[in-house]
N, C-alpha and C positions, 0 to 999 in steps of 0.2 A: 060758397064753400061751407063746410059740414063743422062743425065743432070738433075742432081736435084737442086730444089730448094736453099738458103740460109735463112738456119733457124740458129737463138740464141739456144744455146745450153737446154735453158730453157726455149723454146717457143714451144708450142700445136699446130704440124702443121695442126692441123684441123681448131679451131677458133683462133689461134693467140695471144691468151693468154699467160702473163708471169707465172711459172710453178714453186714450190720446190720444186728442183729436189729430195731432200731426203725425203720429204713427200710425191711425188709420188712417187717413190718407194715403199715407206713403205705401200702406199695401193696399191700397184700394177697396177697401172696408168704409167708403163714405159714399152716399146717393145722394141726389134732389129729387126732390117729392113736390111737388107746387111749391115750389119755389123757397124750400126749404130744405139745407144740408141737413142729413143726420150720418151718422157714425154707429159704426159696430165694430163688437170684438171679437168677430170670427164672420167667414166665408156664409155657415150655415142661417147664420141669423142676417145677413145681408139676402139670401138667396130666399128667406123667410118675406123677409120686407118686400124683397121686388115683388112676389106671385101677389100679394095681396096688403098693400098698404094700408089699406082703409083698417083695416082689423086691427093693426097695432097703432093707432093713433087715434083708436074710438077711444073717447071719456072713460067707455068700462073697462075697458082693457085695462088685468093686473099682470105686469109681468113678473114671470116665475122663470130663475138659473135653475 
């Protein structure tokens, strides 16, 4: 597996946002990725994540709101 990033358990690896984890849940704003939940705080940055993971959990990756 590739070097990923270091994200907070409750951070949006898209924009970097801090996340409820049970609130996104409960709208379905949470994926696994190899075997790892992450959470977002909107539809768009979930639909971000699916097309291309590797890109928001590469080490360069800075996320910008």
């Amino acid at each position: 597996m590739a070097e990923r990033r270091e994200l907070g358990p409750n951070e949006d690896p898209v924009c970097g946002m801090t996340v409820d984890i049970e609130q996104a849940r409960a709208k379905g704003l949470a994926t696994v990725s190899e075997g790892v939940e992450y959470v977002f705080c909107g539809k768009g940055c979930v639909l971000e994540f699916r097309d291309d993971p590797a890109t928001y959990l590469d080490p360069a990756f800075v996320p910008s709101m």
